[in-house]
Backbone bond lengths (Angstrom), bond angles and torsions (degrees), N, CA, C in turn:
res aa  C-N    CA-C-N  psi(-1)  N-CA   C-N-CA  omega(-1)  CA-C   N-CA-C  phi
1 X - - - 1.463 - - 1.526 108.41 -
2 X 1.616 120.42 148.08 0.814 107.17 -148.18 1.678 98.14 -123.87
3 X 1.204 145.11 130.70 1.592 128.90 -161.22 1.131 102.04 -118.93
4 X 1.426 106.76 143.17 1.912 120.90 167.32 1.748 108.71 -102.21
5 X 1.203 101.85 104.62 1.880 104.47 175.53 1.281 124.71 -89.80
6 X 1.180 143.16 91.08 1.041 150.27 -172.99 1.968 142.85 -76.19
7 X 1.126 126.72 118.49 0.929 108.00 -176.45 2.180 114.93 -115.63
8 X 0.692 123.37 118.08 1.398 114.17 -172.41 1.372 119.74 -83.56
9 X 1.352 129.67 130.59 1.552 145.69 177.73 1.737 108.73 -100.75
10 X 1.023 104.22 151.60 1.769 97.57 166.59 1.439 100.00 -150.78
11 X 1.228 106.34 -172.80 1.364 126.25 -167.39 1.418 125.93 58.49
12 X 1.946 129.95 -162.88 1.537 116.13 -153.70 1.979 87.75 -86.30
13 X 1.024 125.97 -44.90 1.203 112.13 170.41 1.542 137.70 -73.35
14 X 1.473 103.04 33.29 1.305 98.78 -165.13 1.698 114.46 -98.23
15 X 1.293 113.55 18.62 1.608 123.76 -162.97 2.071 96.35 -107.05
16 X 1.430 89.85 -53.41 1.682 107.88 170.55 1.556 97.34 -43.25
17 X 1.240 126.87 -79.16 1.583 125.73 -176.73 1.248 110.09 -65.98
18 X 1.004 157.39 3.66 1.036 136.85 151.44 1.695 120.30 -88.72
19 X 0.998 100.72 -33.20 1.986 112.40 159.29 1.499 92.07 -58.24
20 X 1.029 144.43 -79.69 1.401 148.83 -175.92 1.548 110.62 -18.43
21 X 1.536 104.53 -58.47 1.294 129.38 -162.36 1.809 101.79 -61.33
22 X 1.045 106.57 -43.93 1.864 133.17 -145.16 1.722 79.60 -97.10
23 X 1.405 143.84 -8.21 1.033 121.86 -177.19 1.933 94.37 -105.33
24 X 1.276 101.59 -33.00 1.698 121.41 170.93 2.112 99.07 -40.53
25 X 1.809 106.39 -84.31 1.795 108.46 156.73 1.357 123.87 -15.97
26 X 1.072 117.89 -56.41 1.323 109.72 -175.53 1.958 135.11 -62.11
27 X 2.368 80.55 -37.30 1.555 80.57 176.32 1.215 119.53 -94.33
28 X 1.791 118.16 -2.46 0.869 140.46 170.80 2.127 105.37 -56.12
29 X 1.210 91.00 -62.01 1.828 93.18 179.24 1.468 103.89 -70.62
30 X 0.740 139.41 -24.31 2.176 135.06 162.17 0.934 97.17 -59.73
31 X 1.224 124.20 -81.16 1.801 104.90 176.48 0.681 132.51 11.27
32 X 1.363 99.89 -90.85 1.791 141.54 171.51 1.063 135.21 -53.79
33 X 1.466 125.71 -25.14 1.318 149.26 127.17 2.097 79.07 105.26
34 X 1.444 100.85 55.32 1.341 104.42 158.86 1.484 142.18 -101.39
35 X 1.042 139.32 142.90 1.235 118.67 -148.31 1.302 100.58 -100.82
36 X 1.169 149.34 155.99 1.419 156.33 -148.71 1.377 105.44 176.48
37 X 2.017 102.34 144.58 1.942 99.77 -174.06 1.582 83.10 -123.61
38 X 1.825 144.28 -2.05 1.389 123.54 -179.21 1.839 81.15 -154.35
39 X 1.141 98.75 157.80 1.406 132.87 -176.79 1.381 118.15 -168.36
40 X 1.773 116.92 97.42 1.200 112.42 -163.29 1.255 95.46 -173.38
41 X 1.944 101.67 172.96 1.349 97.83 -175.41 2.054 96.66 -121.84
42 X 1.838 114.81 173.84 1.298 99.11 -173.69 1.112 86.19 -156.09
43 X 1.816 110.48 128.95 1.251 105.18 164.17 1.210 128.71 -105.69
44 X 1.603 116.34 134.56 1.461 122.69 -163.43 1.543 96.79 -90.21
45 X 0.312 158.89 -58.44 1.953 165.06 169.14 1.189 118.12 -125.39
46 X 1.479 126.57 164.46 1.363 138.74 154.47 1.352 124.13 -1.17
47 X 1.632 105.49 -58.28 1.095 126.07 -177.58 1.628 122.05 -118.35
48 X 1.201 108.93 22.49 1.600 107.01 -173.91 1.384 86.32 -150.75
49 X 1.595 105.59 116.68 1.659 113.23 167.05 1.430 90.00 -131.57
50 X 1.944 94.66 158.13 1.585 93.71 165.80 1.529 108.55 -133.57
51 X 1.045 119.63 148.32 1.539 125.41 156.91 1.923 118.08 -73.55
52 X 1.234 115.07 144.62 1.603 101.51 176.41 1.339 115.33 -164.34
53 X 0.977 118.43 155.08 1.947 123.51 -176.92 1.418 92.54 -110.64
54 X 1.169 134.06 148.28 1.329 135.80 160.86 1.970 85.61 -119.02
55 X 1.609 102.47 144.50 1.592 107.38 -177.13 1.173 101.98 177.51
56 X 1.455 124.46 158.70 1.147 141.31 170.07 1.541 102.10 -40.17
57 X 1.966 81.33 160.00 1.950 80.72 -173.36 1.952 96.26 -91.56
58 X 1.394 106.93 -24.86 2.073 91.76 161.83 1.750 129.50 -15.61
59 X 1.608 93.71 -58.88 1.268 122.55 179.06 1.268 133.00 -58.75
60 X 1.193 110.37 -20.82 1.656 125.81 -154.03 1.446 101.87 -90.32
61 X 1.546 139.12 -34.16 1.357 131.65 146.50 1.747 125.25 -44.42
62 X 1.001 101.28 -48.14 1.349 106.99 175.07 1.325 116.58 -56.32
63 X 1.380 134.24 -48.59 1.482 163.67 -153.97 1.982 102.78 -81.61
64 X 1.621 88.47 -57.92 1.872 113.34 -175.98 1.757 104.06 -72.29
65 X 1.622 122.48 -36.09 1.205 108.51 159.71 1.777 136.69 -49.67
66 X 1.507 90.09 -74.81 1.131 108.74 171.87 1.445 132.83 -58.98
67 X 1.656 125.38 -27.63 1.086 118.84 178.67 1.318 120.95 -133.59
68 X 1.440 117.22 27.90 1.492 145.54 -178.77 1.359 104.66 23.48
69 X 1.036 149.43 104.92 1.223 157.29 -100.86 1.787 83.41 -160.31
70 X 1.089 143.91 163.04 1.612 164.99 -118.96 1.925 89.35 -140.93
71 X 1.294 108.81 -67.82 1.770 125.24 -151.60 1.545 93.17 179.42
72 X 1.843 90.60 169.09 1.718 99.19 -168.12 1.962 73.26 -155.43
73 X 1.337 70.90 156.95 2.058 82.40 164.44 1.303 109.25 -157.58
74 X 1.330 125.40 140.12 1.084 139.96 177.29 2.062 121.97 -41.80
75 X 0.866 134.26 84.55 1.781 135.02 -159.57 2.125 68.30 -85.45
76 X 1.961 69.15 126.57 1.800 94.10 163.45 1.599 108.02 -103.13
């Protein structure tokens, strides 16, 4: 199973930090030696961007501890 972890940004700078953020995820899972298939950021509007890991659901404790994550949803 495959998980979408989410973190939510808002406002006019909220696309900048979340690119920011999503470069933070990435070295965060090297580290960690986690396995991950997306690491990126998406902006939903103006004012609503998100940062997100898409990854195994193994991972998703590890990920939801340490970097308290907003919501996750299941990617079919």
């Amino acid at each position: 199973m495959t998980i979408k972890i989410i973190w939510d940004f808002r406002g006019e700078d909220g696309y900048q930090t979340a690119k920011h953020h999503a470069i933070h995820l990435k070295e965060f899972c090297d580290k960690n030696q986690l396995d991950y298939q997306i690491v990126d950021a998406e902006k939903l509007n103006d004012f609503h961007t998100i940062a997100y890991i898409v990854t195994k659901k193994q991972n998703v404790v590890i990920i939801r501890d340490a970097l308290k994550p907003h919501r996750a949803e299941v990617v079919v």
